[in-house]
Each structure stands twice: as C-alpha cells, then as structure tokens.
N, CA, C and O of each residue as an XYZ file, in Angstrom:
832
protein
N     -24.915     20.746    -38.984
C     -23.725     21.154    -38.205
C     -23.032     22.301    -38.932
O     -23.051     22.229    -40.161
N     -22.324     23.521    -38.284
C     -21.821     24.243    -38.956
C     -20.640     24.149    -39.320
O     -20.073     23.161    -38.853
N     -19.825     25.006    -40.200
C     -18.290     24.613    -40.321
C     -17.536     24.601    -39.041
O     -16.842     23.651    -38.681
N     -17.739     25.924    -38.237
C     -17.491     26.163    -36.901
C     -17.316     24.532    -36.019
O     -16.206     24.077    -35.745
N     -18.288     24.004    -35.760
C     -18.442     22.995    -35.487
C     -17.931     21.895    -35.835
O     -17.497     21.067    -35.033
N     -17.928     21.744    -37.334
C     -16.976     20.161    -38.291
C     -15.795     20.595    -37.805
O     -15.119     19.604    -37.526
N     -14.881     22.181    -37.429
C     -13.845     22.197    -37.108
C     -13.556     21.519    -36.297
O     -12.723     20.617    -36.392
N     -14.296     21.868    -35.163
C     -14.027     21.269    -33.594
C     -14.490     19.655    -33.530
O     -14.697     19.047    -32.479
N     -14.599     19.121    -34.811
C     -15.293     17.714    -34.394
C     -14.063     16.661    -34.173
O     -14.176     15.582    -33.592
N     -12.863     17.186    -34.751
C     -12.483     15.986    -34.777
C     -11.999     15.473    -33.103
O     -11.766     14.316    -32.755
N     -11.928     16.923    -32.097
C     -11.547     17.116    -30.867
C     -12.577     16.926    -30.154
O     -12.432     17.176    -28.958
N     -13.605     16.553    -30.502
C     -14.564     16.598    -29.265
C     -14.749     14.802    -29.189
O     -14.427     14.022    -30.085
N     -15.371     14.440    -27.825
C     -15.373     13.305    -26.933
C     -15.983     12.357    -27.414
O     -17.139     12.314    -27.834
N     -15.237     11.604    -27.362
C     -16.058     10.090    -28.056
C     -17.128      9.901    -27.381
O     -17.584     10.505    -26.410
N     -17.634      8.693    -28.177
C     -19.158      8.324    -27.243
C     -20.693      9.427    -27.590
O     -20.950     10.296    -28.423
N     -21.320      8.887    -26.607
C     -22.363      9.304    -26.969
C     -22.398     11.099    -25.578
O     -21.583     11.631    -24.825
N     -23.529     11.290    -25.894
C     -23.190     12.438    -25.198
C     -23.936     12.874    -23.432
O     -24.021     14.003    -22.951
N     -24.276     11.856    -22.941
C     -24.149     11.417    -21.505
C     -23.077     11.394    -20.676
O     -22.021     10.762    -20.662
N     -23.816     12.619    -19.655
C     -22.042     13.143    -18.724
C     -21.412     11.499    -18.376
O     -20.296     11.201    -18.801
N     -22.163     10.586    -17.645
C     -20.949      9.365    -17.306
C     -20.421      8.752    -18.643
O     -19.690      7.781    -18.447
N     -20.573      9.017    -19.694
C     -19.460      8.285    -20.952
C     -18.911      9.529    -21.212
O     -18.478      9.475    -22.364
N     -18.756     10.354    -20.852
C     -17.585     11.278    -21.780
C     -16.273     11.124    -21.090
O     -16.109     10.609    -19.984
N     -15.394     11.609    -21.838
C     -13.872     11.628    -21.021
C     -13.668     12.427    -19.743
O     -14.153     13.532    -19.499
N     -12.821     11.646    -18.914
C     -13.060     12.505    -17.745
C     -12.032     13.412    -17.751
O     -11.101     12.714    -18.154
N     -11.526     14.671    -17.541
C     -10.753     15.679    -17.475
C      -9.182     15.032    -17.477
O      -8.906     14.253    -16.565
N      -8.189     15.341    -18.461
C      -6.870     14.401    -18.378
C      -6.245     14.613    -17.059
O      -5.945     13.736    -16.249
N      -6.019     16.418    -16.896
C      -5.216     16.322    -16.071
C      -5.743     15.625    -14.427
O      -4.987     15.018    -13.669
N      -7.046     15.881    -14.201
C      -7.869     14.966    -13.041
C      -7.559     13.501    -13.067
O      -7.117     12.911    -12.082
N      -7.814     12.902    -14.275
C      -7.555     11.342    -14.102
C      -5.668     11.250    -13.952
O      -5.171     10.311    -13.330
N      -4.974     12.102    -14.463
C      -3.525     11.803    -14.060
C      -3.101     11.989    -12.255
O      -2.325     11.408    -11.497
N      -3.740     12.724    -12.168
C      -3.657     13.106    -10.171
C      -4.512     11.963     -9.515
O      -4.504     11.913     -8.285
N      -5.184     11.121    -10.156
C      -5.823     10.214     -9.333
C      -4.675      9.175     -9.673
O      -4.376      8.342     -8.817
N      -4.117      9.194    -10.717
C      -2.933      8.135    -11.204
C      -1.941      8.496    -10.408
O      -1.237      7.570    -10.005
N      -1.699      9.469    -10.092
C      -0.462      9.686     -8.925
C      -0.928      9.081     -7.274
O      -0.213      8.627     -6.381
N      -2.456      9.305     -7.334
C      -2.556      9.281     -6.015
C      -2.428      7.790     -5.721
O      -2.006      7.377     -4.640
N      -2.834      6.944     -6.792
C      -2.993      5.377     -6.381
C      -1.454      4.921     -6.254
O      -0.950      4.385     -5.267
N      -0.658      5.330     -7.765
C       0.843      4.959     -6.846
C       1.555      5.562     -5.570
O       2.407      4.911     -4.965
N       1.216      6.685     -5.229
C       1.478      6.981     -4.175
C       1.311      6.407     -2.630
O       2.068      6.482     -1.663
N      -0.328      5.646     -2.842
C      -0.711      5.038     -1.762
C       0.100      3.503     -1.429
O       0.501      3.037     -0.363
N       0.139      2.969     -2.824
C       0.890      2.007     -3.097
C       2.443      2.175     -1.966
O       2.712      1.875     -0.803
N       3.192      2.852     -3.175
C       4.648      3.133     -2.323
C       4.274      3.244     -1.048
O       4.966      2.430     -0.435
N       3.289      4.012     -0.022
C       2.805      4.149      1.043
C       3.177      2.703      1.848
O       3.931      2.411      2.775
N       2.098      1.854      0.860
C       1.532      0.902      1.766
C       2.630     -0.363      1.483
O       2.617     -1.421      2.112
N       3.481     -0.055      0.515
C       4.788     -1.276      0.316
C       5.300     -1.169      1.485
O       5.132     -1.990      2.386
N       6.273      0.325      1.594
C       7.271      0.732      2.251
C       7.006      0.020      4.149
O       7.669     -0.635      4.954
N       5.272      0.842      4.075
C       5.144      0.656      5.690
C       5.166     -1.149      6.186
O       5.630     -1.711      7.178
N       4.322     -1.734      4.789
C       4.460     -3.334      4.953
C       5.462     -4.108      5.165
O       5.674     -5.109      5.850
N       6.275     -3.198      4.161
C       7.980     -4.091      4.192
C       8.527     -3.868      5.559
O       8.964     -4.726      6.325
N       8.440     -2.642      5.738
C       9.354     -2.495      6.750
C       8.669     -3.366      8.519
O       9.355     -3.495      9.534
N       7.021     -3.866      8.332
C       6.652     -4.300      9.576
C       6.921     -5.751      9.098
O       7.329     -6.414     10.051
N       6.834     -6.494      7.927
C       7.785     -7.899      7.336
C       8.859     -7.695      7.675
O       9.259     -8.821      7.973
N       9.591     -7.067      7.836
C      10.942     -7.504      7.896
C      11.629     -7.142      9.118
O      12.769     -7.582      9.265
N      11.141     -6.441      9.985
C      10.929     -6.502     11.433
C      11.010     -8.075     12.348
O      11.610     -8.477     13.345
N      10.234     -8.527     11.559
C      10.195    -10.062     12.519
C      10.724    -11.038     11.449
O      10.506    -12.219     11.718
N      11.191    -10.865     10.619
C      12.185    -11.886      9.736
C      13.709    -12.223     10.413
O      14.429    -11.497     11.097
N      13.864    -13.318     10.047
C      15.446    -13.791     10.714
C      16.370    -12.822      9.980
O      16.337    -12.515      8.789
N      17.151    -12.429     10.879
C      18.236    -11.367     10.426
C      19.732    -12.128      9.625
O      20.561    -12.758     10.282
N      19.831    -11.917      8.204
C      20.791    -12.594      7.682
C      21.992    -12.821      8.043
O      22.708    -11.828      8.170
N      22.370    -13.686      8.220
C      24.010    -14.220      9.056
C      23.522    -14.240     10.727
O      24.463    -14.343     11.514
N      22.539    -14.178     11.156
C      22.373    -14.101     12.395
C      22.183    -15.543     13.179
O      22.176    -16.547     12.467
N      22.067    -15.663     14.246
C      21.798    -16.919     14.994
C      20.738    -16.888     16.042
O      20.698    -15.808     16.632
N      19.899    -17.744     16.422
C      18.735    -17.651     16.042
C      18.731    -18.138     18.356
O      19.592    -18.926     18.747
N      18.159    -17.795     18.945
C      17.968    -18.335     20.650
C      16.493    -17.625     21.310
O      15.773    -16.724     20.878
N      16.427    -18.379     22.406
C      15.461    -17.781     22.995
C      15.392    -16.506     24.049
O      16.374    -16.205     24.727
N      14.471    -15.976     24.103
C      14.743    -15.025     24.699
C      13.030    -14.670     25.388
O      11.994    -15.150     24.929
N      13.156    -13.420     26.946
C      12.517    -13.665     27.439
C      11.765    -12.194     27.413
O      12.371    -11.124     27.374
N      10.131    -12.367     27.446
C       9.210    -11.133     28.094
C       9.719    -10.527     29.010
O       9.509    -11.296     29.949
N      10.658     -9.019     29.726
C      10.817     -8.659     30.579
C       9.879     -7.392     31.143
O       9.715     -7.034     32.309
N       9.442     -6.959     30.179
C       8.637     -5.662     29.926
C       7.505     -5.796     29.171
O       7.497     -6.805     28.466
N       6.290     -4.892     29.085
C       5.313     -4.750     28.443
C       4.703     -3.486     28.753
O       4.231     -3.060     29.807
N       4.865     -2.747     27.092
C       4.378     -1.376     27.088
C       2.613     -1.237     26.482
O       2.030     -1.895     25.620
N       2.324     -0.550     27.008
C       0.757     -0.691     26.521
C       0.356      0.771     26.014
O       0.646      1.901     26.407
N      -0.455      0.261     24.950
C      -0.319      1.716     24.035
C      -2.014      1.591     23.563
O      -2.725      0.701     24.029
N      -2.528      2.616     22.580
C      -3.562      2.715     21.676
C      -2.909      2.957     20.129
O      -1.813      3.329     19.709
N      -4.245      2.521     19.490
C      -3.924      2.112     18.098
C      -5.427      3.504     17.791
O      -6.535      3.248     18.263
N      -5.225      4.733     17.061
C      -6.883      5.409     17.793
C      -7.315      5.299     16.293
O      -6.300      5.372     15.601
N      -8.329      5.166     15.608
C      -8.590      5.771     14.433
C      -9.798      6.941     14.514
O      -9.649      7.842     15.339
N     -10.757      6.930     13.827
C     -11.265      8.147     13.761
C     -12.791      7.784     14.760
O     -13.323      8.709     15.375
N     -13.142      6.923     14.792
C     -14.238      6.327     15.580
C     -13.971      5.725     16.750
O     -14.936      5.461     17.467
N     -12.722      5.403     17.170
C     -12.361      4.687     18.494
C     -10.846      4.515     18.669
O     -10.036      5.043     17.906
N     -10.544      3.831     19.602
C      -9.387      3.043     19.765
C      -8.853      1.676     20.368
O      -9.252      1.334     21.481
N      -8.091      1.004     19.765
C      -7.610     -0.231     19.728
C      -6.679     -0.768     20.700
O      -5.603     -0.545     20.145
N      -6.358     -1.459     22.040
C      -4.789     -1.551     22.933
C      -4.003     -2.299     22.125
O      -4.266     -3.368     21.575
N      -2.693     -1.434     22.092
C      -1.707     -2.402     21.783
C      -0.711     -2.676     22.763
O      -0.826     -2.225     23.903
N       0.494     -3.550     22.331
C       1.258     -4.440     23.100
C       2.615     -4.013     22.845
O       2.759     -4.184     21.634
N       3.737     -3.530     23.345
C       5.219     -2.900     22.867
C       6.293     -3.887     23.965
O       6.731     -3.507     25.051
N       6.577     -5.438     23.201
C       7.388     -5.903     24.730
C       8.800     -5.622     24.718
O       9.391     -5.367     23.668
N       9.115     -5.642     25.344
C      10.961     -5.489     25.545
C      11.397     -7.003     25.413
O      10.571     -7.825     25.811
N      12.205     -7.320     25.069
C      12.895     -8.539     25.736
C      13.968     -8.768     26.004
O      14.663     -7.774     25.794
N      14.655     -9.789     26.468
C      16.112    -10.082     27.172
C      16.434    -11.315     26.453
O      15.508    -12.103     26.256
N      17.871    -11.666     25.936
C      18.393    -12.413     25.600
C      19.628    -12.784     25.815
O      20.260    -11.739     25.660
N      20.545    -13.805     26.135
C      21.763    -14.145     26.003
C      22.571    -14.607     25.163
O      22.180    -15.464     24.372
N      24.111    -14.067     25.137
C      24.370    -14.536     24.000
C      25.472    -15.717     24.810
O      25.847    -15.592     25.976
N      25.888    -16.922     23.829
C      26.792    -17.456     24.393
C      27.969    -17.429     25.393
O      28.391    -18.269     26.187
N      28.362    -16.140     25.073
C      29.320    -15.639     26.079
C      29.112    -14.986     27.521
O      29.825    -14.555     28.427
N      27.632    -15.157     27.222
C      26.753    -14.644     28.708
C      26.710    -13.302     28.776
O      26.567    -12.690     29.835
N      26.833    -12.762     27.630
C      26.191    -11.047     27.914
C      24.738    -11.570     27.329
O      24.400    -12.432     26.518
N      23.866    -10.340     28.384
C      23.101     -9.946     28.231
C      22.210     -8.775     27.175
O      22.872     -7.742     27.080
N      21.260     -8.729     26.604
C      20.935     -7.696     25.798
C      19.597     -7.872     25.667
O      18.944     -8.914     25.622
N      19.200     -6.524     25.601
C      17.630     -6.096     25.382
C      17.287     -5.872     24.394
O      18.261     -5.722     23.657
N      16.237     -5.730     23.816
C      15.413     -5.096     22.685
C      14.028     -4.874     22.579
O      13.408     -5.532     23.414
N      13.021     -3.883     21.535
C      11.923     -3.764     21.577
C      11.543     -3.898     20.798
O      11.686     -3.144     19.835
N      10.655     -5.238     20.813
C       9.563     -6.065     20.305
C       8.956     -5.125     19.218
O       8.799     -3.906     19.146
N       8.561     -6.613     18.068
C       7.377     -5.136     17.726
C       6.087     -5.160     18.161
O       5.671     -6.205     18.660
N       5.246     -4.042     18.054
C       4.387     -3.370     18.637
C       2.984     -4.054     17.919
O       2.555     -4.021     16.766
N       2.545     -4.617     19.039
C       0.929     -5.928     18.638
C      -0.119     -5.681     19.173
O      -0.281     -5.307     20.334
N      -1.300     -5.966     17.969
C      -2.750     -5.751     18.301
C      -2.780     -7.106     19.346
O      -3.543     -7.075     20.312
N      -2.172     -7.937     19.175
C      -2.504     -9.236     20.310
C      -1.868     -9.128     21.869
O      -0.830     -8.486     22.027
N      -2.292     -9.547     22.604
C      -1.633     -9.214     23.870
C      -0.283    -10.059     24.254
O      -0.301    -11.289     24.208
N       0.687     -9.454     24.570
C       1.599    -10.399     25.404
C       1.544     -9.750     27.030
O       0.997     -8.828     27.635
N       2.596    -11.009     27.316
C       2.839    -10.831     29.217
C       4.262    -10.757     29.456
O       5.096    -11.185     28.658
N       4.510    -10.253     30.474
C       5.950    -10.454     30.988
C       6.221    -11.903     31.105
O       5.393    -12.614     31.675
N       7.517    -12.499     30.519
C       7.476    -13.515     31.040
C       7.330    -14.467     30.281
O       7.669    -15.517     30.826
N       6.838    -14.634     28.863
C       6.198    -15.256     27.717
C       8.157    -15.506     27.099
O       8.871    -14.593     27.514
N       8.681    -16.254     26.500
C       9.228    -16.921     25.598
C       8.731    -16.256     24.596
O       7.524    -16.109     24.407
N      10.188    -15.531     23.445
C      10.024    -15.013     22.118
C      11.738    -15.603     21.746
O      12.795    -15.772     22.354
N      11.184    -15.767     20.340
C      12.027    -16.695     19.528
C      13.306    -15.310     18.736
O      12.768    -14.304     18.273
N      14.412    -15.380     18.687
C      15.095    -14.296     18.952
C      15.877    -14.383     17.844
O      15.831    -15.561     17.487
N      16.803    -13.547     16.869
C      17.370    -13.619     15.855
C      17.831    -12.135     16.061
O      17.175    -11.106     16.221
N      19.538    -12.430     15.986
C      20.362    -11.869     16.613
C      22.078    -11.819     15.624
O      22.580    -12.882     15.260
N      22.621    -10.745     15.384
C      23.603    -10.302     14.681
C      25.304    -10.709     15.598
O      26.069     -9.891     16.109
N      25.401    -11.701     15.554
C      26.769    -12.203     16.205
C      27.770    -11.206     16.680
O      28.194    -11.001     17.817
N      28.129    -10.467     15.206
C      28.894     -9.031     15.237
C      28.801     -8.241     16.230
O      29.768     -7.994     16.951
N      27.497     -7.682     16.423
C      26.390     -6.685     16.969
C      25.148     -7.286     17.586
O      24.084     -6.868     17.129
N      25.087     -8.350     18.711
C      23.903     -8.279     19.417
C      22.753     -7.636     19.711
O      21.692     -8.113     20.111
N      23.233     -5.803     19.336
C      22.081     -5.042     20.156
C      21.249     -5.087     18.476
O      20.301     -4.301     18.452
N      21.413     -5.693     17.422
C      20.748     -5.489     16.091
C      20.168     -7.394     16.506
O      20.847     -8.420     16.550
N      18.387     -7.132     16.785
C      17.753     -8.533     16.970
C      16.319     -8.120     16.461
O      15.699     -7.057     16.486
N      16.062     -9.276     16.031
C      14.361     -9.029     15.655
C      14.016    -10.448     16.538
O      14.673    -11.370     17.022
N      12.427    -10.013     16.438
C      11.756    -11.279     17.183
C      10.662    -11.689     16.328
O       9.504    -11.298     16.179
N      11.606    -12.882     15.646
C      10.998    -13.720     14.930
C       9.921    -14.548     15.335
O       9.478    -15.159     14.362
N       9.291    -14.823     16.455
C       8.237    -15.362     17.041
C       6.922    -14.631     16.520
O       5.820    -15.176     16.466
N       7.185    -13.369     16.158
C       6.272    -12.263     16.090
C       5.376    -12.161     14.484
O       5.983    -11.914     13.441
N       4.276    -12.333     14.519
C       2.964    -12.371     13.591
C       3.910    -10.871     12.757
O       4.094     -9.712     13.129
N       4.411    -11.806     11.246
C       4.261    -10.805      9.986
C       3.196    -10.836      9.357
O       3.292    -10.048      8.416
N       1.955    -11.466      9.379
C       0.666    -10.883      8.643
C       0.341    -10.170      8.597
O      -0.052    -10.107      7.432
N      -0.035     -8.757      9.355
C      -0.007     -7.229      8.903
C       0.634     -6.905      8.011
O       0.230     -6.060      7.213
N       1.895     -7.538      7.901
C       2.950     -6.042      7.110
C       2.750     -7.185      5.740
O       2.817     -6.521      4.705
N       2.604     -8.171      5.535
C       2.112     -9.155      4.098
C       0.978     -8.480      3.668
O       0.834     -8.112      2.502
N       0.277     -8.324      4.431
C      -1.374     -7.577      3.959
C      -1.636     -6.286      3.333
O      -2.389     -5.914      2.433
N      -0.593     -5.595      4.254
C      -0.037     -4.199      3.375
C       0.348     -4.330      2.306
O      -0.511     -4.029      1.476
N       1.529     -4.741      1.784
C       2.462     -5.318      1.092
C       1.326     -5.050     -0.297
O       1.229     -4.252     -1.230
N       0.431     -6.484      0.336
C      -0.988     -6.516     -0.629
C      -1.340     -5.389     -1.575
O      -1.196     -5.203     -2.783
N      -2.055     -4.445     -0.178
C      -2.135     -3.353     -0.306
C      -1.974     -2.517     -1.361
O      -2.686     -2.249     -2.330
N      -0.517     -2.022     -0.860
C       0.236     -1.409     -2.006
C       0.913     -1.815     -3.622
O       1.454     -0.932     -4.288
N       0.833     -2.824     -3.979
C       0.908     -3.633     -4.757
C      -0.513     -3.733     -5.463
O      -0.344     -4.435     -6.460
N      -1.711     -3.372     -5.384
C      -2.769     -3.803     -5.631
C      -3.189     -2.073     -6.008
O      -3.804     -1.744     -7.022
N      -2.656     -1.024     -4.844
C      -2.926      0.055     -5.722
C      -1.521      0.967     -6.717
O      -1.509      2.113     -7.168
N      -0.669      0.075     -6.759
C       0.624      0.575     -7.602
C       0.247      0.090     -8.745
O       0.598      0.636     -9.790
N      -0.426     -0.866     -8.733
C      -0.622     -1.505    -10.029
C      -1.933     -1.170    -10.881
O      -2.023     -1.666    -12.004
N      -3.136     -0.201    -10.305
C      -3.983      0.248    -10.574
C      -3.752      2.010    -10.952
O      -4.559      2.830    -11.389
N      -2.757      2.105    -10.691
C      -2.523      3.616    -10.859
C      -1.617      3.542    -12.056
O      -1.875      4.110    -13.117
N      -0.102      2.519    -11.750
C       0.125      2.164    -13.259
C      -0.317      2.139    -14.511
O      -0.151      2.859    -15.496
N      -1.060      0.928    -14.225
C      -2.339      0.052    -15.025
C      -3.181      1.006    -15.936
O      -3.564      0.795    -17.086
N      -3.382      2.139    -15.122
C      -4.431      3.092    -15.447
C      -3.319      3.963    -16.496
O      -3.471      3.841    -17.711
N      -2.849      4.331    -16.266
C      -1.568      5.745    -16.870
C      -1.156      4.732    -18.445
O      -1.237      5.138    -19.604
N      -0.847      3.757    -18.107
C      -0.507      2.691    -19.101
C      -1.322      2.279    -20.532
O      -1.094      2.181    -21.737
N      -2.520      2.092    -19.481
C      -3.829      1.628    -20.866
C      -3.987      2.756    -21.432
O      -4.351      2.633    -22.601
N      -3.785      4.451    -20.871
C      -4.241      5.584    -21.775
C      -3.692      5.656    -22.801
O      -4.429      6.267    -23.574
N      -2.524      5.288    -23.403
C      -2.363      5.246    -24.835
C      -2.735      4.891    -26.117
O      -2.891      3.716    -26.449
N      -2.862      5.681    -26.740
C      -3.637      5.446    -27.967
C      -2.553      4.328    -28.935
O      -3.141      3.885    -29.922
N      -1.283      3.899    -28.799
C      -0.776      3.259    -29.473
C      -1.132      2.200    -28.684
O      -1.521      1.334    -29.468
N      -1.212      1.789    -27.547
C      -1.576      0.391    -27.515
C      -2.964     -0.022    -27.409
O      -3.251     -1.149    -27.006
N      -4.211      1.189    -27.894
C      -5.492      1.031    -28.182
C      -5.526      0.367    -29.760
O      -6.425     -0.213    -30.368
N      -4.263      0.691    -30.096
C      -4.504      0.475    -32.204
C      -3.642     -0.757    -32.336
O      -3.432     -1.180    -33.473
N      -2.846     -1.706    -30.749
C      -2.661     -2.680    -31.158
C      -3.565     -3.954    -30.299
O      -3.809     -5.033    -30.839
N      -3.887     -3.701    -29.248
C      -5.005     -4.726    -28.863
C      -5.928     -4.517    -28.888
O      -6.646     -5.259    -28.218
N      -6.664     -3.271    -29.730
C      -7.840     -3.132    -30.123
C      -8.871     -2.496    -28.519
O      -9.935     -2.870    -28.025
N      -8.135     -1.694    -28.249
C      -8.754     -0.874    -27.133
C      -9.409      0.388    -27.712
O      -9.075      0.987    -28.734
N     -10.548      0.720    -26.739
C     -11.505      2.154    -27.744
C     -10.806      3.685    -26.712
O     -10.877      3.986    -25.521
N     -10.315      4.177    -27.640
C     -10.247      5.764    -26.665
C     -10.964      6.298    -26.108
O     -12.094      5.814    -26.043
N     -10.669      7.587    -25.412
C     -11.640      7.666    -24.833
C     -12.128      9.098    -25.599
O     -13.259      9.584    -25.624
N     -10.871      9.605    -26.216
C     -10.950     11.227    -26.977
C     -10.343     11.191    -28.141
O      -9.525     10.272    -28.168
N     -10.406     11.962    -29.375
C      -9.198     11.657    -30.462
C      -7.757     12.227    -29.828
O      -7.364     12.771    -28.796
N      -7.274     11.802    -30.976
C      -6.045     12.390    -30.878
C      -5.176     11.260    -30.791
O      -5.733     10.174    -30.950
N      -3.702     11.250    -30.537
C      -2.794     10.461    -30.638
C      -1.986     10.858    -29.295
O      -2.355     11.895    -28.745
N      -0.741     10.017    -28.616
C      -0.782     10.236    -27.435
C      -1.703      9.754    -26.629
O      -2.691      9.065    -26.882
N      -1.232     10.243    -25.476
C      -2.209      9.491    -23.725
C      -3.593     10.226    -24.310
O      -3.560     11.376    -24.748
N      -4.509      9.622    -24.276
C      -6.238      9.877    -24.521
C      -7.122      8.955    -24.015
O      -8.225      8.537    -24.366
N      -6.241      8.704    -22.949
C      -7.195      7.657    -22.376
C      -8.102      6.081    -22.698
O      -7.866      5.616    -23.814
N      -8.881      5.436    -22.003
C      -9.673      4.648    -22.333
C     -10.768      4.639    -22.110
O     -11.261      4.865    -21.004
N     -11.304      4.400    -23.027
C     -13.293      4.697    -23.201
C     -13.538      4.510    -21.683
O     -13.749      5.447    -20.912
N     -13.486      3.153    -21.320
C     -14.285      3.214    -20.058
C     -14.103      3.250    -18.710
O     -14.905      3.338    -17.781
N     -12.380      3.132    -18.777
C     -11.770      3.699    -17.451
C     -11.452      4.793    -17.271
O     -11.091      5.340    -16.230
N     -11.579      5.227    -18.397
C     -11.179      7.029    -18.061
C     -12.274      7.779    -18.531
O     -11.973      8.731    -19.251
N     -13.637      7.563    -18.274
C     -14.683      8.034    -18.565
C     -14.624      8.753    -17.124
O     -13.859      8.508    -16.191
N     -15.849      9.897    -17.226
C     -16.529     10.564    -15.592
C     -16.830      9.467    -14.886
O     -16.641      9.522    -13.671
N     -17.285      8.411    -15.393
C     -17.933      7.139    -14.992
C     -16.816      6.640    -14.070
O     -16.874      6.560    -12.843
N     -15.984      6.380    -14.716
C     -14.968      5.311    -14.210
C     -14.291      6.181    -13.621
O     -13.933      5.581    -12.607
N     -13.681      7.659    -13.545
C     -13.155      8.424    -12.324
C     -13.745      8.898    -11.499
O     -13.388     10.005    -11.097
N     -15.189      8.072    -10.765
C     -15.889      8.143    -10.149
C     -15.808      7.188     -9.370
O     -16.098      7.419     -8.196
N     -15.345      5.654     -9.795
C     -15.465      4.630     -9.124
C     -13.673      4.492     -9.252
O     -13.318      3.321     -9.382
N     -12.835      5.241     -9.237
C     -11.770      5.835     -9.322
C     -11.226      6.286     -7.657
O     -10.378      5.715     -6.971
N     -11.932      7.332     -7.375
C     -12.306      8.140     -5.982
C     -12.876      7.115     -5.043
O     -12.293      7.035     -3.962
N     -13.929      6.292     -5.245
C     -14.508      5.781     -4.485
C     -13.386      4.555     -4.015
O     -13.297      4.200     -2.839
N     -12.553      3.972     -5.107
C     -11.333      3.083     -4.918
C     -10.589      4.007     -3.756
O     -11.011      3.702     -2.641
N      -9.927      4.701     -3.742
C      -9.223      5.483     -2.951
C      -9.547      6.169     -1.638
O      -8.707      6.696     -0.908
N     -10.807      6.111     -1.420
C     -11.395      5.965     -0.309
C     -11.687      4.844      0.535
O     -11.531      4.676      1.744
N     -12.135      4.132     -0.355
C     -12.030      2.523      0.571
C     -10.617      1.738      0.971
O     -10.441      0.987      1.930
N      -9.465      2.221     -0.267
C      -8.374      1.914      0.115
C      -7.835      2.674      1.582
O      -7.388      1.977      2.494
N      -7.920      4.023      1.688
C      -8.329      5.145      2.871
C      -8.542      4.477      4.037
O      -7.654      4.174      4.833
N      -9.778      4.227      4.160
C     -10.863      3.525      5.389
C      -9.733      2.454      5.687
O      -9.144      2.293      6.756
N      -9.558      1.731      4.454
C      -8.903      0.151      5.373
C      -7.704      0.295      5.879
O      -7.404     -0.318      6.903
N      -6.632      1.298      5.121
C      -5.695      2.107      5.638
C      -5.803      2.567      7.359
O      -4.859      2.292      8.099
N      -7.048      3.291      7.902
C      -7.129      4.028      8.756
C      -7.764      3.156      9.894
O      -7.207      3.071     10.988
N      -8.873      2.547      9.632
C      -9.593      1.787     10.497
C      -8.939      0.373     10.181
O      -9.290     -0.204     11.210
N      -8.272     -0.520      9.506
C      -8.081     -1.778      9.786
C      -6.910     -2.065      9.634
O      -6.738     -3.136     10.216
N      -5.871     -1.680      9.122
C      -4.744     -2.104      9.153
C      -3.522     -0.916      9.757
O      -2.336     -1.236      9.835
C-alpha cells in the first residue's frame, strides 16, 4: 500500500470490498430517512383524522338517526376502480329540530333508510359524527404510519457511532458522528430500504 493510500485508510469503508457491504452514500440514506417519516406523518394524520370521524364526540349525546341520502362515488387507483358510499343523514334533537350531516365515505354499501348510531354536540347540533361507522381503515393507517415513523427514526437513530461503542453495534464507515450501521446502512440494506417504500406506496395506493 502506498503512503498516499495509508493516508486515505483511515476514511475508507468498512467491510470487505463488495458493492452490497459498503456504506451506502450518507446523504442518500438520510433522504430515505426523511422519506419514511414523512410517509409516516402521512399515514398518522390521514388515519387519525378517518378514527376520529366516527368516534363519539366529547360532551356529546349519543341518538339515532336516519339514511336519507346516498352518494355514490369511485375509489380509482392505478389499475382500476372501487364504488364507494357518501350517506347523509337526519337526526333529531330533543327539542325536535331537525339536522343533517355527511356520513363518512365507505368501501361497504349503505341504503337510504338504514339506522346510523349518531353522536351529536348539544351546544352545536350541526357538529355530529356517525359512530355506527367502521373505524378500521383509519386504525390500519394509524398502523401504517407508526410502523414507517419508526423505521425512518429507528434508522437516523442507530447511525451513531456513540451508541455503536455502547451496545456494541459495527459502523458502517470510520469516523465519529452519524456513520451509520454496518448493515442497515449498507448499499445492501438501502436497497431493501426503497423496496420498503414502495410496498408501503402500493398499499398506500391500491389498498387502503
């Protein structure tokens, strides 16, 4: 080896010298670390907000109420499309006013006419959700995003070389500071990195 070379050794890539074990490019594996929390926040925000759509509304009181309407829509993704269901409904309040609202919007079918379980703001009537209504979508999301917030975290987190020198984790490059981890932040592993974020993608687009 030349001096030239012993210079540059202490900077060059751990491992052996096979493109899938070397380090994968920092600033590349940090943009895939943005992209997974990003999808995350994505997929919280849209979950929470279809959970809490059909949750009982706090201080509210809770009656039945009726199918008056039914809007019919598509759900399209990139290969087809799905019908969905948008109902209106009607409710009373004790004092005998009347008030409407719109349902949320379902891969399952309803009818005019169907009984929905109603949760309703005393104050403000026209503020109601319809608690009858399937929150498993927006839980699944929830999932979702939680599963890639915590992988994009997870990832940004383990790159430190101080907590490689206390639970005995291997770098992935010298140096001190973010340098990654041998085998998640290899070409290797920001390969199956991409491929995460695509399948998260697909289920995003085509299933949920």
């Amino acid at each position: 080896m030349s001096l030239s070379d012993q210079a540059q050794a202490p900077h060059t890539q751990v491992g052996d010298g096979r493109w899938h074990r070397r380090p994968a490019n920092r600033a590349f594996v940090h943009v895939l670390n943005l992209v997974f929390v990003a999808m995350g926040i994505f997929f919280l925000v849209g979950g929470y907000n279809e959970w809490a759509a059909v949750q009982p509304i706090a201080g509210g009181t809770t009656t039945v109420g009726t199918i008056v309407s039914v809007a019919t829509g598509e759900t399209c993704g990139r290969y087809g499309c799905s019908p969905n269901w948008t109902p209106t409904i009607r409710f009373e309040t004790p004092s005998g006013a009347s008030y409407t609202f719109s349902g949320p919007t379902s891969g399952s079918q309803v009818s005019t006419g169907e009984s929905a379980t109603v949760s309703y703001l005393p104050a403000n009537p026209s503020v109601a959700h319809d608690i009858s209504a399937s929150g498993v979508q927006g839980v699944v999301e929830i999932g979702f995003g939680v599963f890639a917030t915590v992988l994009g975290l997870g990832s940004f987190i383990l790159g430190f070389g101080a907590l490689h020198r206390r639970i005995g984790l291997s770098s992935a490059r010298q140096g001190d500071g973010w340098v990654g981890q041998k085998s998640i932040h290899s070409n290797q592993g920001a390969l199956m990195a991409i491929a995460v974020v695509l399948a998260l993608i697909a289920v995003g687009f085509f299933v949920i």
